[in-house]
C-alpha positions as CSV (number, residue, x, y, z in Angstrom):
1,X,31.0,246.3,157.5
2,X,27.1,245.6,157.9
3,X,24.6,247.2,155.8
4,X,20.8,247.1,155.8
5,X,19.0,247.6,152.6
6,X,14.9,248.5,152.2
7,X,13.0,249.3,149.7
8,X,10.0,247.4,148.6
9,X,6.3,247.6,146.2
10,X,7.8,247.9,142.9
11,X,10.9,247.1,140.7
12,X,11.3,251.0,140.9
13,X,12.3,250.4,144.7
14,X,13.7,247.4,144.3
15,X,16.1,247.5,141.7
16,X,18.2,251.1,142.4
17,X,18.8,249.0,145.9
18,X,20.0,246.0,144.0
19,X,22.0,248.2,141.9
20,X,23.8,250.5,145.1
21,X,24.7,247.1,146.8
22,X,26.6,245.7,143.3
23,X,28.6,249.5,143.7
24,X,29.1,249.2,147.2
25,X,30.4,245.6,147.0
26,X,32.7,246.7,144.4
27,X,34.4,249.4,146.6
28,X,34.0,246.6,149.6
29,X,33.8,243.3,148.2
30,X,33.5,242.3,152.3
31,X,30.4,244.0,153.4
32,X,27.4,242.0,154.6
33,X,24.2,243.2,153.2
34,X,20.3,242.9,154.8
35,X,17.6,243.6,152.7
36,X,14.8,244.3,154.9
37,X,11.4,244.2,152.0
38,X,7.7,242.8,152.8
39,X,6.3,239.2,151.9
40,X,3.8,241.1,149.8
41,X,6.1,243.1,147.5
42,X,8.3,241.9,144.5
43,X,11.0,242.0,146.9
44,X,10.0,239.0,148.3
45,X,11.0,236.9,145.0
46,X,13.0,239.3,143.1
47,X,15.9,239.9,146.2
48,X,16.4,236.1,147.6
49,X,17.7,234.5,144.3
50,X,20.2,237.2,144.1
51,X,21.8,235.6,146.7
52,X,21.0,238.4,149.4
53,X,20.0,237.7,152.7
54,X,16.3,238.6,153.6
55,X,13.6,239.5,156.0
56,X,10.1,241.0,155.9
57,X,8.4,243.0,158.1
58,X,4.7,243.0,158.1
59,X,3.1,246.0,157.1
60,X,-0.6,246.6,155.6
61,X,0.2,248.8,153.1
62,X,1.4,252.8,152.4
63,X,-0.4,255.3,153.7
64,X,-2.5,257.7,151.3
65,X,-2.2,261.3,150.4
66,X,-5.8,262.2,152.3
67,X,-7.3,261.4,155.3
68,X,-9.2,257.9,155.5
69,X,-10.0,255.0,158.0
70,X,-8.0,252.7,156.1
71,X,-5.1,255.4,156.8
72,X,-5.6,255.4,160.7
73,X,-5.2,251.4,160.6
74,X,-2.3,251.4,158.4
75,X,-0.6,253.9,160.5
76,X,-1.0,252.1,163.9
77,X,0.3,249.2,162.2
78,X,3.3,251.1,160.7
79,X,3.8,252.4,164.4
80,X,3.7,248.8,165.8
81,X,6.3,247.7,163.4
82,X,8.7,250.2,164.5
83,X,9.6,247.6,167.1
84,X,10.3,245.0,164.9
85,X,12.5,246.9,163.1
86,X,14.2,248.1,165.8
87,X,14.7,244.5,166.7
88,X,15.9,244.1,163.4
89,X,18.7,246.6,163.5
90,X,20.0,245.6,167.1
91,X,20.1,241.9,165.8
92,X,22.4,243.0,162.7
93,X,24.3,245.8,164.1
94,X,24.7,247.5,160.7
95,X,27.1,250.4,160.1
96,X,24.6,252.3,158.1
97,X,21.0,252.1,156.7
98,X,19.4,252.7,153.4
99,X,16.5,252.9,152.0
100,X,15.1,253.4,148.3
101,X,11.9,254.2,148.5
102,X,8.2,252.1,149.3
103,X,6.3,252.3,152.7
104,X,8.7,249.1,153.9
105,X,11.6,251.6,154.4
106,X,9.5,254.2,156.9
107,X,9.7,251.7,160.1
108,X,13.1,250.6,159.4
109,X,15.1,253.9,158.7
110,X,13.2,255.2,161.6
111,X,14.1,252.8,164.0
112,X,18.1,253.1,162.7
113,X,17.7,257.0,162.9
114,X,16.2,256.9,166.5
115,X,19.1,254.4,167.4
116,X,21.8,257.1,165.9
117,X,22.8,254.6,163.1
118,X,23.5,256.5,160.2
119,X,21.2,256.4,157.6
120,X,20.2,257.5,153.9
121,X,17.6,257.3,151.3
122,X,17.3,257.4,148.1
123,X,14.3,259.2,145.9
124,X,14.2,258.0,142.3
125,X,11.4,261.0,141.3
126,X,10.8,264.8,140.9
127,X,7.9,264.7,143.4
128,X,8.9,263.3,146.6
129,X,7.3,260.4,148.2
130,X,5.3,260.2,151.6
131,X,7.5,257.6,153.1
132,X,10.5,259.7,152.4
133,X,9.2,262.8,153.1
134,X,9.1,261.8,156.8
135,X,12.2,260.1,156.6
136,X,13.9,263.0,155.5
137,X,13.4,265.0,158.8
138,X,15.4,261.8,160.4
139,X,17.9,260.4,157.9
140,X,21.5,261.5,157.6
141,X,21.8,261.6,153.8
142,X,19.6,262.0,151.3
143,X,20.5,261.4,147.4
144,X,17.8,262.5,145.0
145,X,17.0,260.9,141.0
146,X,16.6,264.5,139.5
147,X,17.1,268.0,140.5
148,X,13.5,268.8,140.8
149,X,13.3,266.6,143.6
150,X,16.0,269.0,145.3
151,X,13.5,271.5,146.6
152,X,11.5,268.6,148.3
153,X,14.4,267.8,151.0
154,X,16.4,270.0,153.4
155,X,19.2,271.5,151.4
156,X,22.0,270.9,153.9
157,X,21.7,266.9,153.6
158,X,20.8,266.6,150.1
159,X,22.7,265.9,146.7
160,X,22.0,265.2,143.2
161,X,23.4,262.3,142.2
162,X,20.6,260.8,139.4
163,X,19.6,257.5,139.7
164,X,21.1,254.1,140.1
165,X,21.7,252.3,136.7
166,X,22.5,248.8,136.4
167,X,26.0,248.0,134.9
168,X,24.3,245.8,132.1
169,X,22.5,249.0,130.6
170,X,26.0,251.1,129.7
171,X,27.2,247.7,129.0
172,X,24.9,246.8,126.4
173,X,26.3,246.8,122.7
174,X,24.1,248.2,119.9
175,X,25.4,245.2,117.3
176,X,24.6,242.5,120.4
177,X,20.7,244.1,120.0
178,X,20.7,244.1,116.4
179,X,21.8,240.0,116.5
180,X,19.2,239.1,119.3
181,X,16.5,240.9,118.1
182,X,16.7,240.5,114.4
183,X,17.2,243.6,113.4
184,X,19.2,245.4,110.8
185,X,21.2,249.3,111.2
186,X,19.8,250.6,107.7
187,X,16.0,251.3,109.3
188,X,15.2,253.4,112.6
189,X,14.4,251.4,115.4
190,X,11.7,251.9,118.0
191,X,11.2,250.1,121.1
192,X,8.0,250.2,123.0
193,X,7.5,249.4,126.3
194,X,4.9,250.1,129.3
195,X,6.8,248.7,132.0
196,X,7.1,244.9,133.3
197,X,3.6,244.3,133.6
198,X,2.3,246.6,130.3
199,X,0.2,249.9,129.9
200,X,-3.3,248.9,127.9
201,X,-3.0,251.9,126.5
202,X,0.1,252.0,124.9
203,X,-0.9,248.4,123.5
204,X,-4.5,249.4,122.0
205,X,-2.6,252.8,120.3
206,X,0.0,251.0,119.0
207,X,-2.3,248.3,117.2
208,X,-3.1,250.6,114.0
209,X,0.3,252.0,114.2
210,X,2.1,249.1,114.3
211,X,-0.3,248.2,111.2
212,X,0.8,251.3,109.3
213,X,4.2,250.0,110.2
214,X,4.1,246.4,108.8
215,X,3.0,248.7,105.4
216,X,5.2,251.1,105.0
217,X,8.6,248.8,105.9
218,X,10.5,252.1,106.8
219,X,11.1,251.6,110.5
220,X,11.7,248.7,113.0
221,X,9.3,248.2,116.3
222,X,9.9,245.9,119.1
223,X,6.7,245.7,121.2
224,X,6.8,244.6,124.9
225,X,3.0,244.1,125.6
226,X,3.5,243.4,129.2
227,X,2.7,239.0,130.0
228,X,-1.2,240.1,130.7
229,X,-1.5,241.8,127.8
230,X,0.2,239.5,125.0
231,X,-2.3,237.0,124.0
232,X,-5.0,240.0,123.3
233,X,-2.5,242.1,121.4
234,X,-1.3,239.6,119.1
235,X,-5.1,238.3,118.9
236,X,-5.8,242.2,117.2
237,X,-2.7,241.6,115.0
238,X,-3.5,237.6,113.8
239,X,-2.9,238.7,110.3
240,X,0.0,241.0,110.9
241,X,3.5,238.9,109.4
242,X,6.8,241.5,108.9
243,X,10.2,240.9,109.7
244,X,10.2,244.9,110.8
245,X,8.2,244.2,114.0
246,X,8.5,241.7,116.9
247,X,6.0,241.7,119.6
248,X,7.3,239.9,123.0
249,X,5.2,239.3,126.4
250,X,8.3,240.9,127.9
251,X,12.5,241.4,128.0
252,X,14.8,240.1,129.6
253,X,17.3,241.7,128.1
254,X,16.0,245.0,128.4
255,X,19.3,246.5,128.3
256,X,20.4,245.0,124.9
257,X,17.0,246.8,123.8
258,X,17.6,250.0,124.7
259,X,21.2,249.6,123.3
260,X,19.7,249.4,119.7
261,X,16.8,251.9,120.2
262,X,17.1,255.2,118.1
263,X,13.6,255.7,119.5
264,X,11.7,254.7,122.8
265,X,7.8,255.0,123.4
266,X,7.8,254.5,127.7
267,X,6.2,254.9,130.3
268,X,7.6,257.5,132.8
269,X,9.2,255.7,136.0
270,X,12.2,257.0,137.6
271,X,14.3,254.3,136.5
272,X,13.6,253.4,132.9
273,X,13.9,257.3,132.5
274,X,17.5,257.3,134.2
275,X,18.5,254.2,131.8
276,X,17.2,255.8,128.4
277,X,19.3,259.0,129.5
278,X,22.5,257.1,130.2
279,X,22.2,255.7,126.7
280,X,21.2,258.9,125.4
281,X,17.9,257.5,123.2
282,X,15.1,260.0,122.4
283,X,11.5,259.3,123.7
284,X,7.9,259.8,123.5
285,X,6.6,259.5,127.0
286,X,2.9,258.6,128.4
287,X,3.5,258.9,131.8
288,X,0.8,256.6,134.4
289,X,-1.7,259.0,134.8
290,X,-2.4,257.0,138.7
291,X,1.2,257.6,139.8
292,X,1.2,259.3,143.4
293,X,1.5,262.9,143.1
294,X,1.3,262.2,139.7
295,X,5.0,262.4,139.7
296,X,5.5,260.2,136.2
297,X,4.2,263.2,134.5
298,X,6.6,265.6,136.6
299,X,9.8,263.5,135.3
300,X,8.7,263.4,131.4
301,X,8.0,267.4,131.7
302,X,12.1,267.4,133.1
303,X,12.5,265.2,129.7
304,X,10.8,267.4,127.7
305,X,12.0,270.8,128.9
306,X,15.3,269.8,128.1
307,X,14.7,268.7,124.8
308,X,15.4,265.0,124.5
309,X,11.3,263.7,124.5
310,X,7.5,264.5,123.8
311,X,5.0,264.1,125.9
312,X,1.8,262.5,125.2
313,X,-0.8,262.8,128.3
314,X,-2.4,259.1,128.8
315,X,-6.0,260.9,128.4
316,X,-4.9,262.3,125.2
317,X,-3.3,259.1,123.5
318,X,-4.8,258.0,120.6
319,X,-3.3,255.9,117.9
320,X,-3.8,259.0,115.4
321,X,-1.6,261.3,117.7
322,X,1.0,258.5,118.3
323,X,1.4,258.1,114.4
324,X,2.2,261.7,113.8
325,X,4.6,261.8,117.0
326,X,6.4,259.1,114.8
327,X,5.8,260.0,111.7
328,X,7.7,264.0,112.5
329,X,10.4,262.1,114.5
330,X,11.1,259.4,112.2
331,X,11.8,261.1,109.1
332,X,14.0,263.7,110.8
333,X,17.3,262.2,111.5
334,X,18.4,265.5,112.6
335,X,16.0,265.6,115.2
336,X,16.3,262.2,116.7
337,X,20.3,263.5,116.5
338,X,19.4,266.5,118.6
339,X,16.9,264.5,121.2
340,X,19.6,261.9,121.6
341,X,22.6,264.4,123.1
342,X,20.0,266.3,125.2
343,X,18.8,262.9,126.4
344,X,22.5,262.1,127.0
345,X,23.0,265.4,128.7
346,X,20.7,264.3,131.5
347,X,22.0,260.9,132.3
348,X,23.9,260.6,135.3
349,X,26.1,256.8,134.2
350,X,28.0,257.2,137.5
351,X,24.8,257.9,139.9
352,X,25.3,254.5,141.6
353,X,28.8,255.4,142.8
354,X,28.4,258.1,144.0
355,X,25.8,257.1,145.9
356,X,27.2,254.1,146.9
357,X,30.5,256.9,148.2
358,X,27.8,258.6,150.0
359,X,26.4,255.4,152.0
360,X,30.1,254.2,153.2
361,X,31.0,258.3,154.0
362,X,28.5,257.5,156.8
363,X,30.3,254.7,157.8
């Protein structure tokens, strides 16, 4: 069994794909996997030293929501590179052909679905993106992240599945966190994070709070600044020394984190999202306020509705707001009880199998 795999840009793309080929390979440890990314994207380091074989397809960029010049040029080229995906799919010969999401997968799950190869994609968010808004009118299958992103997609190909989490996330042990981190089980723990490369401002509130913090010794914060961001953060802190917070460029083990969180403060992407509700930990959420269609803020509100975070607008965050977020959260066990099952009520553990039964249904 041959299998081509696209999705490209961001580790948002990129990593539900990695994830979906570890499930398939699992139900077919046999099948022979393409990912098809751009030189551009992260896909272009991340993907080749997992072992997987690669190609790129040139491409400009994704188009935007409005009409520009840049659009026209980017379209023509997207058009052009149709036939090199095409060429693509009739070298390989794959059985079926997914994508997750990033302008990278337009040319090639077009090319499959005009060549009657089955195909499906993947959307991680509640607002649908361009790319697989066209794709949808083409593709066989489509599996969405939340069920908000159900009324974006024909109804008659479309299932709710939640998105793909990595095996090391459920994995993780909460005692394995507390060892690597240096942290104890009689304090709260909160884990802050902006995403791999850092929100500034996340890092600029969460100087005076994480001064408050060193203070009042009653909870535990472990602060990824993002690599850019590190030096200028723990510049504003010089003089901060407490056992009760660690500051780190960024995780490796990000799933040993969230394994000893009682608490996150995140960002809103599709993915971190589906991995704090499959371990069940409360949030406060500051979606990207750039995201296309704004769609960060879309998937805190589905969050937030059901209980299990807050919401904090980016234009509205201010260390003094962030404080008393914490400061009504932290001293409520109860609370942080009642955020954690609706948190866990919304994960979906098993998204990436049944996904991954979806893709070799089409086989």
């Amino acid at each position: 069994m041959k299998i081509i795999v696209s999705g490209g840009g961001t580790g948002g793309h990129i990593y539900p794909a990695l994830t979906l080929i570890d499930a398939i390979k699992d139900k077919r440890p046999n099948a022979e996997f393409l990912y098809v990314g751009t030189k551009k994207g992260l896909e272009a380091d991340i993907v080749p030293k997992t072992g997987i074989n690669f190609t790129a397809l040139k491409l400009e960029g994704g188009l935007e929501r409005r009409f520009t010049l840049e659009n026209i040029s980017r379209a023509a080229n997207a058009i052009w590179s149709i036939k090199s995906a095409s060429d693509i799919v009739k070298n390989f010969k794959p059985n079926v052909v997914v994508g997750t999401g990033g302008y990278v997968c337009g040319p090639i799950l077009l090319a499959a679905s005009l060549m009657k190869i089955p195909t499906l994609i993947q959307e991680q968010n509640a607002v649908a993106g361009v790319t697989n808004k066209i794709l949808s009118k083409f593709v066989s299958k489509i599996a969405v992240g939340t069920r908000d992103a159900l009324k974006n997609f024909p109804a008659d190909k479309t299932t709710y599945t939640g998105n793909p989490i990595r095996k090391e996330v459920l994995a993780a042990k909460k005692i394995d966190g507390l060892k690597e981190f240096g942290f104890t089980d009689d304090k709260p723990i909160v884990l802050i994070s902006g995403g791999s490369r850092g929100a500034r401002s996340i890092n600029n509130a969460m100087i005076d709070v994480l001064k408050a913090a060193a203070k009042k010794n009653s909870a535990q914060f472990l602060h990824v600044t993002g690599k850019g961001e590190f030096d200028s953060v723990k510049e504003k802190l010089a003089d901060l020394d407490a056992p009760n917070i660690k500051i780190v460029p960024y995780l490796y083990n990000m799933p040993r984190a969230m394994a000893m969180a009682d608490l996150a403060i995140f960002r809103a992407g599709a993915t971190g999202l589906a991995e704090l509700t499959a371990r069940g930990v409360p949030a406060i959420l500051i979606p990207y306020p750039y995201a296309a269609e704004n769609h960060q803020e879309f998937n805190a509100k589905s969050l937030v509705e059901a209980g299990a975070a807050r919401m904090i607008l980016n234009k509205d965050l201010t260390a003094e707001l962030l404080q008393k977020n914490l400061d009504e959260l932290l001293v409520s066990p109860e609370k942080l009880k009642s955020m954690a099952a609706a948190s866990l009520s919304l994960g979906k553990p098993n998204a990436a199998n049944e996904i991954a039964d979806l893709i070799l249904d089409l086989t």
